[in-house]
N, C-alpha and C positions, 0 to 999 in steps of 0.2 A: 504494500500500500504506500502510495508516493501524497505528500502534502500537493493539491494544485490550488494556485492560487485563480482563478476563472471562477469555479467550483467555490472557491470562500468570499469570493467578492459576492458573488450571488446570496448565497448566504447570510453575508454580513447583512445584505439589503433588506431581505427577508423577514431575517431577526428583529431588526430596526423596526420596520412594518409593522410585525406580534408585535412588536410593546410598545409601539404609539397605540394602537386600535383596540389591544389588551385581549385581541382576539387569536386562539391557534386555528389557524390552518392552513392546510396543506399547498403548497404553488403548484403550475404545470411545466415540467419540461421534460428533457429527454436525459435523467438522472433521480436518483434512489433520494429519499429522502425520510429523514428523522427528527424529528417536533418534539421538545423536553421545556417546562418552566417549572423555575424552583423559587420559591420566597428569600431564602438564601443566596442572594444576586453574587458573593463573594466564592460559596461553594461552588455553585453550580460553574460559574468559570473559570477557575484553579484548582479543581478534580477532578474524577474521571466518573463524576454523579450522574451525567446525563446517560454517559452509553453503561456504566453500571445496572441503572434503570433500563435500555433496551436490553443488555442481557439477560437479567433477570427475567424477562419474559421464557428462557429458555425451561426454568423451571415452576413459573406460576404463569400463566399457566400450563406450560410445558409442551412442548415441543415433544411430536413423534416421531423420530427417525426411521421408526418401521413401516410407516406411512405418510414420507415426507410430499409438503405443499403448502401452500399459503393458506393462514388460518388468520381470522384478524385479531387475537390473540398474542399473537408471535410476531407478525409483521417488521417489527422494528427490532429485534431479535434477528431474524432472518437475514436483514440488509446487515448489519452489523457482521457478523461472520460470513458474507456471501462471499465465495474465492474467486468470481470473478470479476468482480468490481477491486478495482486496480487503483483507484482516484479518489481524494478525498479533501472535500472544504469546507470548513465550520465558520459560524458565526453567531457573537454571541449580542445582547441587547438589553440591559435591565433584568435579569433572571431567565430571558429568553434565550434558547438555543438553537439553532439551524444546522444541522449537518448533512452535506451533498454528498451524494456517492455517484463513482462512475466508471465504468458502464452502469446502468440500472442494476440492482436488484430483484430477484423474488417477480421473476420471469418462469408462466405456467412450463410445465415441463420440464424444468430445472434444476429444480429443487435437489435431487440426488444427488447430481455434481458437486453441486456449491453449498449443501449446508451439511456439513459433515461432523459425524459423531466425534468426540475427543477421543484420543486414542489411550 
């Protein structure tokens, strides 16, 4: 996974956006994306709280490897460990976070490649 800055400038935009309008949602484009706010504007952006919280999905509510696919459960889980998404740019906003992935994520039929059990 390589830092791009394209991918965090967008991002940054984003984030900016959630916390003026105080609203999360999601953008469009042609790139994976992860939505995190914390009240704690100092943790959430000097730890690793936000994707801590998407991984955790792996285990609550958990992810099946025996039947892997997108579940809206796991979603953000899923882009976080995807192996093919090679690119990555974050931004953050007043407790707001934004992070880009790229290629996309959590692409139907995929699933097996790229979300893989720990070994």
């Amino acid at each position: 996974m390589e830092y791009d800055e394209e991918l965090a400038k967008g991002a940054q935009e984003w984030a900016e956006k959630m916390a003026a309008s105080n609203e999360m949602e999601h953008s469009s484009g042609d790139y994976g994306e992860n939505l995190a706010m914390h009240g704690d504007v100092e943790k959430i952006k000097t730890t690793a709280c936000a994707t801590d919280m998407w991984y955790e999905e792996l285990n609550d509510p958990g992810y099946d490897f025996k039947n892997p696919g997108f579940g809206m459960g796991t979603g953000h889980f899923t882009q976080v460990v995807w192996k093919g998404s090679t690119k990555l740019g974050c931004g953050f906003a007043n407790g707001w976070v934004c992070a880009r992935y790229g290629p996309a994520g959590n692409m139907t039929g995929s699933f097996p490649e790229n979300v893989l059990p720990a070994k």
